[in-house]
PyMOL commands that place a pseudoatom at each C-alpha (Angstrom):
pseudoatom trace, name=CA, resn=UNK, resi=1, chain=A, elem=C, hetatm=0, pos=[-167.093, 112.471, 143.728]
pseudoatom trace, name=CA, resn=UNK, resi=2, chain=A, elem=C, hetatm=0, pos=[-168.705, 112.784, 140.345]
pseudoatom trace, name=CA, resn=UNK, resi=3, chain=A, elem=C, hetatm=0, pos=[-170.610, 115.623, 139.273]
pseudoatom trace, name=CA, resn=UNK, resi=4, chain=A, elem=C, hetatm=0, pos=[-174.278, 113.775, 139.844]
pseudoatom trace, name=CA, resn=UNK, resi=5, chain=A, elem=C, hetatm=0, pos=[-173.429, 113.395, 143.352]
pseudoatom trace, name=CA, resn=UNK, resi=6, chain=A, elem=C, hetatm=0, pos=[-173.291, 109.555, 143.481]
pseudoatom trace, name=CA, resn=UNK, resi=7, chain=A, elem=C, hetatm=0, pos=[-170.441, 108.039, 143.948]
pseudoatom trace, name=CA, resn=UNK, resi=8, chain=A, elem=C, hetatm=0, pos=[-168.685, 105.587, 141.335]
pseudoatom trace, name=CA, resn=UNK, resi=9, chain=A, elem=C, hetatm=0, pos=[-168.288, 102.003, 142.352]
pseudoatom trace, name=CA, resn=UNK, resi=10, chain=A, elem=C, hetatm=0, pos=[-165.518, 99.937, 140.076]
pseudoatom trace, name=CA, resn=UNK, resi=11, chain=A, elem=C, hetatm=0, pos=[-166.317, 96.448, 139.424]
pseudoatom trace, name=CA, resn=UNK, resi=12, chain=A, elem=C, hetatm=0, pos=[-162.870, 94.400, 139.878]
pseudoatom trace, name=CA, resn=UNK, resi=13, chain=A, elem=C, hetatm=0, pos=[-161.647, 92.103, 137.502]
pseudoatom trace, name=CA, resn=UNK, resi=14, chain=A, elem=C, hetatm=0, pos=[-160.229, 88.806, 137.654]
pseudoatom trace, name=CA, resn=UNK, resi=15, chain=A, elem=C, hetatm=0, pos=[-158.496, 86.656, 134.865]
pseudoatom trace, name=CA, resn=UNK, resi=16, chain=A, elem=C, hetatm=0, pos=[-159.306, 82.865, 134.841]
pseudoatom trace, name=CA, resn=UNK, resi=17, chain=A, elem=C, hetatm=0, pos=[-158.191, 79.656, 133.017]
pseudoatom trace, name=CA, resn=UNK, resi=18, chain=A, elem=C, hetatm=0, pos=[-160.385, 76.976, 132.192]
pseudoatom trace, name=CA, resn=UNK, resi=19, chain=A, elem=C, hetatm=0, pos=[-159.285, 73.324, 133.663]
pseudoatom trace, name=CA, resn=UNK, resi=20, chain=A, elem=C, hetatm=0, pos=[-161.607, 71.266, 132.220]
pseudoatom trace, name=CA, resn=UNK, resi=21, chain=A, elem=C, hetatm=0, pos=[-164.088, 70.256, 129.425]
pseudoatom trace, name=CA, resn=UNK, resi=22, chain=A, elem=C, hetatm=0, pos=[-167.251, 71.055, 130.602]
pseudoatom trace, name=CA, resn=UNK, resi=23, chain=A, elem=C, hetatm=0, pos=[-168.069, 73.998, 128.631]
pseudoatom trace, name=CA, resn=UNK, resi=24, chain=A, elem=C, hetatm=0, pos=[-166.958, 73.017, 125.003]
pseudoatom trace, name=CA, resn=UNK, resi=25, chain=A, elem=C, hetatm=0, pos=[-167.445, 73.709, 122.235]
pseudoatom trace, name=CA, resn=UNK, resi=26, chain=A, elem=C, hetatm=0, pos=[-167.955, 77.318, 123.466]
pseudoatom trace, name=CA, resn=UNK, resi=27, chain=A, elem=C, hetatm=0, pos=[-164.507, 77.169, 125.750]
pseudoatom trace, name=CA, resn=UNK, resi=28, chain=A, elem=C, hetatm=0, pos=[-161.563, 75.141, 125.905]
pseudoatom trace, name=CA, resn=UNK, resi=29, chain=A, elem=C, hetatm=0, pos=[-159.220, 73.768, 128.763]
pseudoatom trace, name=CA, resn=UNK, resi=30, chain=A, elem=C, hetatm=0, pos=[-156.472, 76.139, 128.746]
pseudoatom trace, name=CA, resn=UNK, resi=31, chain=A, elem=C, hetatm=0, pos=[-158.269, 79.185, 127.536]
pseudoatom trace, name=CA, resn=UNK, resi=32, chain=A, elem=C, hetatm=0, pos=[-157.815, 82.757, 129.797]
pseudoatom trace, name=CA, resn=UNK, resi=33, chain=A, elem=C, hetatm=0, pos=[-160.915, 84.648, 130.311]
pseudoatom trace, name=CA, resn=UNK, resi=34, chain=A, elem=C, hetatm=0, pos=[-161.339, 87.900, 131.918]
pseudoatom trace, name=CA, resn=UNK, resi=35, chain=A, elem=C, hetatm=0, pos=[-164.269, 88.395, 134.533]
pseudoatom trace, name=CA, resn=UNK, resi=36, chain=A, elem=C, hetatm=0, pos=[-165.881, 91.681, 135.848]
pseudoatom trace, name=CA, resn=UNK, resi=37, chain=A, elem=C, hetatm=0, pos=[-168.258, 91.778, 139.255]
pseudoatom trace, name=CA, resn=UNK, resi=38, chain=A, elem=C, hetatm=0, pos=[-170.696, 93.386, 140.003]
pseudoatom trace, name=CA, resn=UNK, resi=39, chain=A, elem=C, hetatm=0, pos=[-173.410, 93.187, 136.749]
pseudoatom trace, name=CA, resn=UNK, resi=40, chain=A, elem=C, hetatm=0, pos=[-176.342, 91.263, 137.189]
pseudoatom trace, name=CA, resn=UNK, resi=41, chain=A, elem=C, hetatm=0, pos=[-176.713, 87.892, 135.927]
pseudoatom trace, name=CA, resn=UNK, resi=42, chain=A, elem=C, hetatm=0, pos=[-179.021, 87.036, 133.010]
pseudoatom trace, name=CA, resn=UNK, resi=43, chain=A, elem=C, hetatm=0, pos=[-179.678, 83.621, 131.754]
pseudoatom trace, name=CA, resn=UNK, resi=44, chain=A, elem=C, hetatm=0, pos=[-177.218, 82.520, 129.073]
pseudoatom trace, name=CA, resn=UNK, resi=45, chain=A, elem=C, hetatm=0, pos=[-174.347, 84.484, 129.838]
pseudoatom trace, name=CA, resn=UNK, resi=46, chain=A, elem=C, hetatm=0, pos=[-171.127, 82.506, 130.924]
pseudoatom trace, name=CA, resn=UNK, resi=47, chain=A, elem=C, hetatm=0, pos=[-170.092, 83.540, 135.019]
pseudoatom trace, name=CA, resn=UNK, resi=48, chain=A, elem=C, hetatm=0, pos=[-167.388, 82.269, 136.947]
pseudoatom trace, name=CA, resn=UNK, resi=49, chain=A, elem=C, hetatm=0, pos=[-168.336, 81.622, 140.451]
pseudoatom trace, name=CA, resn=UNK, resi=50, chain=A, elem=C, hetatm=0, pos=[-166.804, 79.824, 143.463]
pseudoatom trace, name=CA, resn=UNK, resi=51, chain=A, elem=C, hetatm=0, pos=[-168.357, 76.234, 143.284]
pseudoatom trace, name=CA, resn=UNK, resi=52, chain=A, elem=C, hetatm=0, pos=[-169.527, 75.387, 146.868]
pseudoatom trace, name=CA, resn=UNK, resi=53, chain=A, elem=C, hetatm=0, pos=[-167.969, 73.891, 149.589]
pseudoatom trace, name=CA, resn=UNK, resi=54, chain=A, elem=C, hetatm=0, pos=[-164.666, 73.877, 147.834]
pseudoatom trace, name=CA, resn=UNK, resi=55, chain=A, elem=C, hetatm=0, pos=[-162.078, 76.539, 147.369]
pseudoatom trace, name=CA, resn=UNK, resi=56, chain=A, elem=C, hetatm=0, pos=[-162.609, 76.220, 143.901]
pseudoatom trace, name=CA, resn=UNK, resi=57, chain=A, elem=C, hetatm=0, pos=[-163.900, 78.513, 141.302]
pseudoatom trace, name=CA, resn=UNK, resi=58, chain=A, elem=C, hetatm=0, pos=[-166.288, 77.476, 138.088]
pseudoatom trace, name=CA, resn=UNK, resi=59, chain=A, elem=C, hetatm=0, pos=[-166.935, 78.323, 134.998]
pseudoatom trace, name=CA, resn=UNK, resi=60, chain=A, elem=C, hetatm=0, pos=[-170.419, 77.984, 133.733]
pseudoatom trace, name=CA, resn=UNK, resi=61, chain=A, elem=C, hetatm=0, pos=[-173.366, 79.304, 131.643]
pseudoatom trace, name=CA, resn=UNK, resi=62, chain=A, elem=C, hetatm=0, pos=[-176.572, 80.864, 133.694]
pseudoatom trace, name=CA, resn=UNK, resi=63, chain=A, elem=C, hetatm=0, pos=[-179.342, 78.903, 133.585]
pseudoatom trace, name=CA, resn=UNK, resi=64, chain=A, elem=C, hetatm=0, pos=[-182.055, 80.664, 135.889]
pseudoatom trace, name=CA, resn=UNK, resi=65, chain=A, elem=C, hetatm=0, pos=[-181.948, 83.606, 137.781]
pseudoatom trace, name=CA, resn=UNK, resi=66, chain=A, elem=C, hetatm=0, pos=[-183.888, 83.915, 140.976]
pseudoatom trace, name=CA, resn=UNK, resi=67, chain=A, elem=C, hetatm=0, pos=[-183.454, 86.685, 143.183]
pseudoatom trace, name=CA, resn=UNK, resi=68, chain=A, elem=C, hetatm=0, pos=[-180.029, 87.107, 143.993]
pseudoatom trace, name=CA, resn=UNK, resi=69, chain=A, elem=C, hetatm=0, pos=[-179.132, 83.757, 143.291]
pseudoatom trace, name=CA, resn=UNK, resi=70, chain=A, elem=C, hetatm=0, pos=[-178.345, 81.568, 140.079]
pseudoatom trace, name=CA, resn=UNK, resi=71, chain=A, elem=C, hetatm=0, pos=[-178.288, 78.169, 138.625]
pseudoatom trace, name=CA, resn=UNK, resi=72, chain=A, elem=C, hetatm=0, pos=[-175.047, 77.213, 136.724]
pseudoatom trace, name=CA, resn=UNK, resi=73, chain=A, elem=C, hetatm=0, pos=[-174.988, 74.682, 133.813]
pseudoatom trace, name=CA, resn=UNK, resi=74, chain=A, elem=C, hetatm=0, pos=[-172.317, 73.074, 132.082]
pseudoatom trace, name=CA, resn=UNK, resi=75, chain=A, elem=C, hetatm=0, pos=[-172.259, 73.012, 127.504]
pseudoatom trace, name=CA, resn=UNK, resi=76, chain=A, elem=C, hetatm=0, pos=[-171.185, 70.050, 128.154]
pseudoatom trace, name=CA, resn=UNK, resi=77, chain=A, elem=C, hetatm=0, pos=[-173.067, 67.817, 131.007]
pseudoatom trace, name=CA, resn=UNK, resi=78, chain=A, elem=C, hetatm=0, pos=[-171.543, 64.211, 130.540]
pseudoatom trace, name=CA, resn=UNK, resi=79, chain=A, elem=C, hetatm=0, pos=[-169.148, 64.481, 133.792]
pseudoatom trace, name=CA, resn=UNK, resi=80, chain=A, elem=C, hetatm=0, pos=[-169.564, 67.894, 134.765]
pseudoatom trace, name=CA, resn=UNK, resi=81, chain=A, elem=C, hetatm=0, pos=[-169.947, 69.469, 138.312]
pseudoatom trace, name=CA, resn=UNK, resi=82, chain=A, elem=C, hetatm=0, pos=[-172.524, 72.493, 138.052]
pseudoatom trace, name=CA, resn=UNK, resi=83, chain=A, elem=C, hetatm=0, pos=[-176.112, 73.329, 139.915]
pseudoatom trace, name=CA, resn=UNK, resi=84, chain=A, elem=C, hetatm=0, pos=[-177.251, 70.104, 139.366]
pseudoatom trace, name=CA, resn=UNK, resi=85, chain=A, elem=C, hetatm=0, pos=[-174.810, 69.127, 141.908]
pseudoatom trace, name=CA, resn=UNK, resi=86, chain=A, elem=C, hetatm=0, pos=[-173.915, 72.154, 144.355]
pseudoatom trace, name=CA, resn=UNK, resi=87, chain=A, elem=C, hetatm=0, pos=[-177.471, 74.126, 143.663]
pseudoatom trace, name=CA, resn=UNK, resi=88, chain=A, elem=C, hetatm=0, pos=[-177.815, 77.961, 143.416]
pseudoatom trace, name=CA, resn=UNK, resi=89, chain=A, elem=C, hetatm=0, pos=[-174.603, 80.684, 143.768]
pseudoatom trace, name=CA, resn=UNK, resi=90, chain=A, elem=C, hetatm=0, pos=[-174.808, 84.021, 144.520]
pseudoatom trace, name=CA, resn=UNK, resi=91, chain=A, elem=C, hetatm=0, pos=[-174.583, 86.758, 141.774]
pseudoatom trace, name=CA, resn=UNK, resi=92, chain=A, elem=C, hetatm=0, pos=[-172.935, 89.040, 143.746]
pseudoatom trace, name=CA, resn=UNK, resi=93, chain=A, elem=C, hetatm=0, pos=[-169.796, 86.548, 143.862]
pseudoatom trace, name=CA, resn=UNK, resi=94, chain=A, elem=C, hetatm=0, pos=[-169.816, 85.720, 140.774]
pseudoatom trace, name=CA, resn=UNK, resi=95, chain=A, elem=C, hetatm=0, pos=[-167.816, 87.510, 137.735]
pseudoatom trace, name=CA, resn=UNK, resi=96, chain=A, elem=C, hetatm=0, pos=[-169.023, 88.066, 133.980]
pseudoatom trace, name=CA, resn=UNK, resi=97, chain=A, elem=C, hetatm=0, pos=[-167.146, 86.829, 131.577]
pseudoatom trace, name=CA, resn=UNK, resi=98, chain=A, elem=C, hetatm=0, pos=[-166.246, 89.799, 129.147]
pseudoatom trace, name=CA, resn=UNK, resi=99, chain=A, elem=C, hetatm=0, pos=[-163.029, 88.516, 126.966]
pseudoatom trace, name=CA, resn=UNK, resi=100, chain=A, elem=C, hetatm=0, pos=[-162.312, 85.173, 125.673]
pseudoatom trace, name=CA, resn=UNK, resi=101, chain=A, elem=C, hetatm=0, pos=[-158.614, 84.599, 125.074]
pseudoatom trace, name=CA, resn=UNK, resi=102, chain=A, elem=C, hetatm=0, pos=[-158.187, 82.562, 122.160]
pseudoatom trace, name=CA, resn=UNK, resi=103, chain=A, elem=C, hetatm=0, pos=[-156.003, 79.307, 122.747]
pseudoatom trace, name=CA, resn=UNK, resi=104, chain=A, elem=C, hetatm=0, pos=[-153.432, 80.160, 120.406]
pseudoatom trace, name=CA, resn=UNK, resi=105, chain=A, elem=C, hetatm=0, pos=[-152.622, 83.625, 122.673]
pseudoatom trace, name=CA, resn=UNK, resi=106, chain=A, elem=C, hetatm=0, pos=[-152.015, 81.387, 125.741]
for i in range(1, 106): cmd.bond("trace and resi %d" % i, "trace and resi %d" % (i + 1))
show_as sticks, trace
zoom trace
């Protein structure tokens, strides 16, 4: 236990690869990304969430934050599957996306 008396909690990280279009120009199919849970979400700030109702996971930029729940939005809307479609996620299972791997490292 740490000297304050409250225990330290790490947040787990994840590494994902994105499959499709959607968020260009900001990321490209292909690219790795690292994820970390447990921050809170803030508007603007890419997440990667499990998209409802599917055992699939999303990547996607915050759009509002209510509560303990967010709306997900794609860069690039023209055929993309985000909020609009599947509604809010929940923060808590969502990661934040802390390192972009560059295409050329893949």
């Amino acid at each position: 236990m740490p000297a304050h008396g409250r225990s330290r909690r790490l947040a787990p990280v994840r590494r994902f690869v994105v499959a499709d279009v959607s968020m260009e120009p900001a990321l490209r199919a292909g690219q790795g990304l690292i994820g970390l849970r447990g921050f809170p979400a803030r508007v603007g700030q890419i997440r990667c969430a499990p998209q409802p109702g599917t055992d699939r996971w999303v990547v996607k930029r915050v759009t509002r934050v209510v509560g303990d729940q967010m709306d997900l939005g794609s860069d690039n809307p023209k055929n993309a599957v985000d909020s609009r479609h599947f509604g809010s996620v929940p923060v808590s299972r969502s990661y934040l996306v802390i390192l972009r791997v560059p295409l050329r490292l893949m």
